[in-house]
C-alpha positions as CSV (number, residue, x, y, z in Angstrom):
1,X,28.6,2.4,14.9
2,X,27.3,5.8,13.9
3,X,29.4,6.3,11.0
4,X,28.2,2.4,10.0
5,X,24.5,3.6,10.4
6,X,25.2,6.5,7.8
7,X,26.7,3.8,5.5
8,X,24.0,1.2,5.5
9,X,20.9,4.2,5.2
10,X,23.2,6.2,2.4
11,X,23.5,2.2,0.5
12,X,20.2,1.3,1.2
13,X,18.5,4.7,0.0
14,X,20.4,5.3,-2.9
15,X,18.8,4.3,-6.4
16,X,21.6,4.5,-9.4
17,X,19.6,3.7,-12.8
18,X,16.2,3.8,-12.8
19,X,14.3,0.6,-13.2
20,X,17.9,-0.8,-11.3
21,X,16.8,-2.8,-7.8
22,X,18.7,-1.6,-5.1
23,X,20.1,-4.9,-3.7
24,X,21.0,-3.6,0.1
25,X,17.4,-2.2,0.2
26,X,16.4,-5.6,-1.3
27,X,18.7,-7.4,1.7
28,X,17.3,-5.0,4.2
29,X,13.4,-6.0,3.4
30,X,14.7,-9.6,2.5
31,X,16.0,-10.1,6.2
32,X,14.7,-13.1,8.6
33,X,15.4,-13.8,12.2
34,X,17.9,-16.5,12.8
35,X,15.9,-17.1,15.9
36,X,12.9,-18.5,14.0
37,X,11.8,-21.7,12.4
38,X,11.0,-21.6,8.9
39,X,9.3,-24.4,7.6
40,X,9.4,-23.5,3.9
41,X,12.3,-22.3,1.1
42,X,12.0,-18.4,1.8
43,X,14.3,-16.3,0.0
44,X,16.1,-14.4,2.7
45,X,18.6,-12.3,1.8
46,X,20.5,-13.1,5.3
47,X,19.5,-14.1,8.4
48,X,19.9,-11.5,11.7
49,X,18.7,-12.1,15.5
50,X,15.9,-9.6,16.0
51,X,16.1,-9.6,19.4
52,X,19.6,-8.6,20.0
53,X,18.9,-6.0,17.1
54,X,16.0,-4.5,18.5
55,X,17.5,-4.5,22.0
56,X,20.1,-2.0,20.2
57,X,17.9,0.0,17.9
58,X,15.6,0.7,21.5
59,X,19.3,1.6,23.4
60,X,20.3,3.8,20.4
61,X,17.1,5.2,19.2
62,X,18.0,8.4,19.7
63,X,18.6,10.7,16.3
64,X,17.6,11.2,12.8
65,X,19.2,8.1,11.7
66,X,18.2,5.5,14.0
67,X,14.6,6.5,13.4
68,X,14.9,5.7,9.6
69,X,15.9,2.9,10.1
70,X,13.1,2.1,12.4
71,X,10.9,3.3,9.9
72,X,12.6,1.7,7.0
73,X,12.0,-1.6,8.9
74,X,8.5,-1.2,9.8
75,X,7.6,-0.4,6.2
76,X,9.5,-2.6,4.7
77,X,10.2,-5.9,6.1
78,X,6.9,-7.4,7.1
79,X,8.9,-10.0,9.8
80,X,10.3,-7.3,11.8
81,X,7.1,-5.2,11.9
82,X,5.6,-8.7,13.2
83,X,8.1,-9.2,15.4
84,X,8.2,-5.2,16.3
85,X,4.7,-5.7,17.5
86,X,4.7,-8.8,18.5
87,X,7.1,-7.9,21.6
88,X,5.5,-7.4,25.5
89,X,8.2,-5.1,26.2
90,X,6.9,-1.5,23.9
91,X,8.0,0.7,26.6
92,X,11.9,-0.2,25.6
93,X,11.1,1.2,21.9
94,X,8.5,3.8,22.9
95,X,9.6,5.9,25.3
96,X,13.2,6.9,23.9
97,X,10.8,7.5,20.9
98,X,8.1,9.1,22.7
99,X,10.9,11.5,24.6
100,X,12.2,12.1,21.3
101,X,8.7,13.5,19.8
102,X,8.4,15.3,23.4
103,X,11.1,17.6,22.3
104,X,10.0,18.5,19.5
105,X,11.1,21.7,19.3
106,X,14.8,20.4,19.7
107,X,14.1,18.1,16.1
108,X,14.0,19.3,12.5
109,X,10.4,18.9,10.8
110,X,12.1,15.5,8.9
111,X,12.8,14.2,12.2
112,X,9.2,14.6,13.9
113,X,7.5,13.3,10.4
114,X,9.5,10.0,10.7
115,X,8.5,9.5,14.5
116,X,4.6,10.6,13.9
117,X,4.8,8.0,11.3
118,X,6.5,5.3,13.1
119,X,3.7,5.4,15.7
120,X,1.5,5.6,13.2
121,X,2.3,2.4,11.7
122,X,2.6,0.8,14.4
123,X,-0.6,2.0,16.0
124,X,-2.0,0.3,13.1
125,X,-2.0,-2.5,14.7
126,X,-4.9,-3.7,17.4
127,X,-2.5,-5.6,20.0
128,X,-0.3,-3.2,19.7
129,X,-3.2,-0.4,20.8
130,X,-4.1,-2.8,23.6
131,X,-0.5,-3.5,24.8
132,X,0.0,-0.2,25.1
133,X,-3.2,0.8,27.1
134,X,-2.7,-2.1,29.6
135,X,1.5,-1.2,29.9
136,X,2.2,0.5,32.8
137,X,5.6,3.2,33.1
138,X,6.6,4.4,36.3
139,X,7.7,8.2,36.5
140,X,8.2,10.0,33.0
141,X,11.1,11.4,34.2
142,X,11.3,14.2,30.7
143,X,7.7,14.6,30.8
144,X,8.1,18.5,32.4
145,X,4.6,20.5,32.2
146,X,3.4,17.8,35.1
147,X,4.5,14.8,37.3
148,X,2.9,11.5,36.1
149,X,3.3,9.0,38.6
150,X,2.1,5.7,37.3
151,X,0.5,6.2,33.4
152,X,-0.2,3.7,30.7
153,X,2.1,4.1,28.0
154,X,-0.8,4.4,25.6
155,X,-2.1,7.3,27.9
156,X,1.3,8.9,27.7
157,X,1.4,7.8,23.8
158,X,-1.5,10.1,23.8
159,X,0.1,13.2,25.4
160,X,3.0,13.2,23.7
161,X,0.8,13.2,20.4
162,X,-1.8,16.3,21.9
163,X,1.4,18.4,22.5
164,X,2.6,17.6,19.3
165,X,-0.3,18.8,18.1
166,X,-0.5,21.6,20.2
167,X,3.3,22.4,19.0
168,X,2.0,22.1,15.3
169,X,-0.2,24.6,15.8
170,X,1.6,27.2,17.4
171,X,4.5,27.0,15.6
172,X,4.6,25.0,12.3
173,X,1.3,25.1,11.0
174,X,1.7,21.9,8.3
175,X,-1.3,20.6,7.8
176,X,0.3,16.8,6.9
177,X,1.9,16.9,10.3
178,X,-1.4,17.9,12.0
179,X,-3.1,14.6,9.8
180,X,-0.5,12.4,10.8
181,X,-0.9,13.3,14.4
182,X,-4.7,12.7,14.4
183,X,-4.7,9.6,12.5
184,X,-2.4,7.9,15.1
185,X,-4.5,9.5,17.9
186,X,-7.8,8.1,15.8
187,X,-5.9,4.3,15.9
188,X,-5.3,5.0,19.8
């Protein structure tokens, strides 16, 4: 499955001659859930269950890779944002990312700009903001500096961005980084 990843993100990325469209990252932002009812001709490139897909993306989310293609969805295939944000269940995609952004001194500066913007689209979006304040997690299990017992996810959202932040500071000093990480927190 990795290797498979690698394939679709190297096919989907790459751009032969210029003013050539790429037809797998056409097919990728072309994509429609099987699951729904269309009531009009669309042009779908092909037809894919989103739940089942994002019930793996949320299991796997857990590299480089699997966040670009995250990110690769969000931006470009307006369905599976919509359905991305449409879902009650956020904690199953947030807090493998979340953990990820946690350990941020464990990913290269690539791999924390995809995740800050990930939530940063995503906190683009109102429901979304509210879902996430009014989500509950139980025991943050990674979360080290402190126990949390029973925190909103949007809470949690929030620390994980401050000691991003904090890490930024410290360490990296970019000063996109540092916006990114602010402009989510200003959507929170």
């Amino acid at each position: 499955a990795h290797l498979s990843l690698h394939l679709l993100l190297l096919l989907t990325n790459y751009f032969g001659q210029k003013g050539q469209r790429n037809p797998f990252h056409f097919s990728l932002t072309c994509m429609g859930n099987e699951r729904e009812r269309y009531t009009e001709e669309s042009d779908f490139s092909f037809l894919l269950n989103f739940n089942i897909f994002y019930n793996t993306l949320c299991r796997e989310l857990n590299d480089d890779e699997s966040t670009l293609l995250l990110y690769l969805l969000l931006h470009g295939n307006p369905r599976m944002c919509a359905f991305i944000l449409s879902r009650t269940d956020l904690e199953h995609l947030l807090l493998p990312l979340l953990k990820l952004l946690y350990n941020t001194e464990k990913r290269n500066q690539h791999h924390i700009y995809m995740l800050l913007i990930v939530l940063l689209i995503l906190s683009q979006d109102d429901q979304f903001n509210r879902a996430v304040h009014e989500t509950m997690v139980e025991q943050v299990a990674w979360f080290s500096e402190r126990s949390l017992g029973r925190i909103s996810l949007g809470s949690l959202l929030v620390l994980v961005i401050i000691r991003t932040l904090h890490y930024n500071m410290t360490h990296m000093r970019d000063k996109y980084l540092h916006t990114n990480c602010l402009a989510a927190l200003a959507n929170m």
